[in-house]
N, C-alpha and C positions, 0 to 999 in steps of 0.2 A: 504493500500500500504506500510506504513512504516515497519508495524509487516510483509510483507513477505519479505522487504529489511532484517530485521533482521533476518527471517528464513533462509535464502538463505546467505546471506553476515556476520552477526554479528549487531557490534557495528554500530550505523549511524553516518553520516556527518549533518551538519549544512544544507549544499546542498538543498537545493530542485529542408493605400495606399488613392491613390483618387478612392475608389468603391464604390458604394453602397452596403451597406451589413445589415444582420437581424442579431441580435444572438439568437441564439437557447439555450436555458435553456439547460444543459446536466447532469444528476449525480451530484447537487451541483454547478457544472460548467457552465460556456458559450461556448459554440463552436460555432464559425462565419461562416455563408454563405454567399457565395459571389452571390452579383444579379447583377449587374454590366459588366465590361471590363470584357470578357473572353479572353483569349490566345488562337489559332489555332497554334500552334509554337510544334515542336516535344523535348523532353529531350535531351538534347545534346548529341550526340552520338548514341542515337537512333536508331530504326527502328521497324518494322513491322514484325512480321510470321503471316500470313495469309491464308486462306481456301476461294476461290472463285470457284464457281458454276455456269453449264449452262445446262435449260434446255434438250437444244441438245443431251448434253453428259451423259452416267453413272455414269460419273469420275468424283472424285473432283479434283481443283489443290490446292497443298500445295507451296507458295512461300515466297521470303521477301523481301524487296523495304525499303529503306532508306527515302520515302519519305512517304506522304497519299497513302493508300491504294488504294482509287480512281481515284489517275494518274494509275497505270496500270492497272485496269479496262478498263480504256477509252483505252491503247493499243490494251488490246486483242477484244474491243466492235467492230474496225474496219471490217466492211464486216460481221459483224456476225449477221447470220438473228433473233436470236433469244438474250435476254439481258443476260449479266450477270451480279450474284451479289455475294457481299461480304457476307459471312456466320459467317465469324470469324477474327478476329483479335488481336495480342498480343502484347504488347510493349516491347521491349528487347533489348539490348545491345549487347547481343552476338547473334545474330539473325539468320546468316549465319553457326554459329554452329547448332541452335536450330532447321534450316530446314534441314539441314544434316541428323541429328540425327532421325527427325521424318521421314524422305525418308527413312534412317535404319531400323526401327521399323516396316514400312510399305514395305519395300522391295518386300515381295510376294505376294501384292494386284496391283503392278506398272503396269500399262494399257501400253501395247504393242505400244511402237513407242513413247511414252511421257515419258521424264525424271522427271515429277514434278505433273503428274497424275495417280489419283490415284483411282481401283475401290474399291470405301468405301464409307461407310455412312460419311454424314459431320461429325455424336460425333465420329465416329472411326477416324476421321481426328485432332478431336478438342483433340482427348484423346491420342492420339499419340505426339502431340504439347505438351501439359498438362506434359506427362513424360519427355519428353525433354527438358522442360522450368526445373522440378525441378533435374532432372541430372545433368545441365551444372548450374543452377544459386543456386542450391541446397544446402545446409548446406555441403553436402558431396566433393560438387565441389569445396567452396572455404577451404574445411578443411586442405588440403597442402600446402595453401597458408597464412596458419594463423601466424604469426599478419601480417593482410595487410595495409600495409602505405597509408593512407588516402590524398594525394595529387597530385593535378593536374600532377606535373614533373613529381611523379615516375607515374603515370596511362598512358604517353603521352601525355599527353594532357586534357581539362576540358571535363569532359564526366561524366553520369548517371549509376554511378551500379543498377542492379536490383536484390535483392535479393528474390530468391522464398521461402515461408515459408510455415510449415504445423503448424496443427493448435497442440497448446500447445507449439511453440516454444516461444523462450523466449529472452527478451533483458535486459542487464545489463552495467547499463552506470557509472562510474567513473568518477574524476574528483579531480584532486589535490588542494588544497586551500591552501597550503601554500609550499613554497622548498623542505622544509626539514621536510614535514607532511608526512603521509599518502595517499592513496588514498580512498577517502571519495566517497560511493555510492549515487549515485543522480537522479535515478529513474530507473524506471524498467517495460518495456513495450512486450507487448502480444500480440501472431496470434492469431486470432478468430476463422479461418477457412482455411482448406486445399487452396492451391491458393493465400492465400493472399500476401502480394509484399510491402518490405522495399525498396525507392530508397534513396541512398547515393552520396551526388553532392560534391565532394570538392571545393573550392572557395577562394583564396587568401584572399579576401575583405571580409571583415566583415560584408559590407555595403549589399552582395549580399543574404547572410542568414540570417534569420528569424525564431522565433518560437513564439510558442502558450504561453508557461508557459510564458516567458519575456516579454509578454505584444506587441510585435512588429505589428503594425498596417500590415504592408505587408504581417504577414502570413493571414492574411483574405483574402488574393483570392487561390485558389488552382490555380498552374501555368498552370497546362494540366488537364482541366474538361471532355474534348473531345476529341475522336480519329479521330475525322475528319474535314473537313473546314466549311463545314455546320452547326457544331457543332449539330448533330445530333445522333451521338454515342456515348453517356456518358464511362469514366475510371471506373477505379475503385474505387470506395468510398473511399473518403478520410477519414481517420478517426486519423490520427495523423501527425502534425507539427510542427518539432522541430529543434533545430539545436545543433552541437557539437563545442566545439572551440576549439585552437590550444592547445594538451596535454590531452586531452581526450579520455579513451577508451571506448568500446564500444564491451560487449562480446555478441555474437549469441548463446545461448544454443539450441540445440534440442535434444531430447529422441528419439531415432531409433526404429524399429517396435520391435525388441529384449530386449528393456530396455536400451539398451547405451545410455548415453549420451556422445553427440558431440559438440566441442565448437569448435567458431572461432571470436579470435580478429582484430577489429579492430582499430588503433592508430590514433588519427588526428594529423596530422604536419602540418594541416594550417583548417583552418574552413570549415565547412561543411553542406548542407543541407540534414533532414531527415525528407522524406514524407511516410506516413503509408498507406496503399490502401487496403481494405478487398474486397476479389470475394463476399463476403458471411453478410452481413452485418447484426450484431446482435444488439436487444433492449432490456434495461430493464425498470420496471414501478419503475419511480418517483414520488410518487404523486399522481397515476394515470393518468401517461403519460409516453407513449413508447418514450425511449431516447433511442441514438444512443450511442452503448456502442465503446468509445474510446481505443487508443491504451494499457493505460495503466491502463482498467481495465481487472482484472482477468476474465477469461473465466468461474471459476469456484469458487464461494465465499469460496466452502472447498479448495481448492488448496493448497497442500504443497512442494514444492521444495525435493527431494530425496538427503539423503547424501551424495550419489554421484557428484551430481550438483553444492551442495553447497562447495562442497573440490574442485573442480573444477573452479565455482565463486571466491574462494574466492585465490585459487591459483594466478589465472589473478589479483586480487588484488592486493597481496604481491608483486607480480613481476613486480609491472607498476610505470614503471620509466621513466617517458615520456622526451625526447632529445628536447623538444620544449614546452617551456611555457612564458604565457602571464605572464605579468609584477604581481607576488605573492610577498606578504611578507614571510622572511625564513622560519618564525617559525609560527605554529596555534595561 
């Protein structure tokens, strides 16, 4: 990890609950699973794009519900002689975009007389969702909006970014240690697979973020394990839990299907949580044993960063001059 901060960046920095819980041997490391207290509780701001199904019909319906999926089920179940079920489900923030967008995409399959059904297979449902989740939550959507301010006030309010990631993108995290230092790189973390999903929580309190490397007892429960109350529809694998603090940046790289690379900053001006979720969960042998490969290891043990990325890297470096930091000494 160090030698590709250095490929990519340069010189390095110094930088590096009541549950029941196992830990799991990982790569050298422990990573903790939680057995214990689960959450039924949604990401604040939240909601749902969902794909529900009925016998009856040929159609599927594409919707989104700010709550469990399963309360509007039980609306449409009313009188209906036959059940319906849920096929799919997404977590999202911008949700009311993201079913816009797939009702867009599926426009010429829209079943005669229904605004939100659709004649299509459910993966031509799920796959239509799937584009629209990385158009609106995509490396490309928030690239206009880069450097985005990491705080409750400017976001409105405390709410869950969700960013969609493919796989080879890339994180580079920063972090000033002294005034009038530098900004010193501090890790540097990886999609594993198409799908995968960074969420970004801003937090005033310090008390409310947690991470893995800092030892913090709290990040051993994953907060949302389940999409549902039953907790019978597992998330997305959790495979990274970290937190950023106030003065912190935080660059998005991806590589576009043409070779570009696209970056988008993110600043913290107050603390923040970051949970890592893989669609697609990769293992390597330790030992002779399948571990669960975490955020911040490389997808690929050749992996080298292009000069392009790293003029780009290392740009966002020079330039981060963060308006908000915790109590430093001037000088390194």
């Amino acid at each position: 990890m160090r030698l590709l901060l250095e490929v990519a960046v340069g010189d390095l920095g110094t930088g590096g609950s009541s549950t029941d819980t196992k830990i799991a041997t990982v790569g050298c490391r422990t990573w903790p699973i939680a057995l214990g207290h689960m959450s039924t509780t949604l990401p604040i701001g939240a909601g749902f794009v969902y794909v529900i199904t009925n016998p009856d019909f040929a159609a599927v319906k594409i919707g989104t519900t700010s709550t469990f999926v399963e309360e509007r089920k039980k609306a449409f179940q009313t009188g209906a002689p036959k059940k319906y079920a849920v096929a799919f489900r997404r977590l999202a923030l911008q949700r009311k975009q993201i079913e816009m967008r797939a009702h867009d995409l599926l426009s010429d399959h829209r079943s005669e007389g229904g605004t939100e059904w659709f004649e299509v297979s459910v993966d031509a449902a799920i796959h239509a969702i799937d584009q629209a989740v990385s158009e609106i939550e995509g490396v490309q959507a928030w690239e206009h909006e880069s450097p985005v301010r990491l705080s409750a006030a400017h976001l409105g309010g405390k709410k869950t970014l969700f960013l969609s990631l493919r796989e080879g993108d890339m994180f580079f995290l920063f972090r000033k240690l002294a005034m009038f230092g530098p900004s010193e790189p501090q890790d540097m973390w990886f999609a594993h697979s198409n799908g995968d999903q960074i969420e970004l929580r801003p937090e005033p309190d310090a008390e409310d973020v947690d991470g893995i490397a800092e030892g913090d007892l709290k990040a051993l429960d994953d907060p949302h394990p389940f999409l549902d109350e039953k907790q019978e529809v597992a998330n997305l694998v959790r495979n990274g839990h970290e937190k950023l603090i106030p003065g912190d940046r935080l660059v998005w790289a991806s590589y576009s299907p043409d070779g570009d690379v696209k970056t988008v900053i993110f600043d913290a001006w107050e603390h923040a949580q970051v949970i890592s979720r893989t669609a697609t969960p990769r293992y390597k042998e330790v030992e002779s044993i399948n571990c669960l490969m975490l955020m911040d290891d490389p997808p690929d043990e050749g992996f080298r960063p292009s000069a392009e990325l790293s003029r780009l890297v290392r740009h966002a470096r020079d330039t981060h001059q963060p308006r908000i930091l915790p109590d430093l000494p001037l000088f390194p």
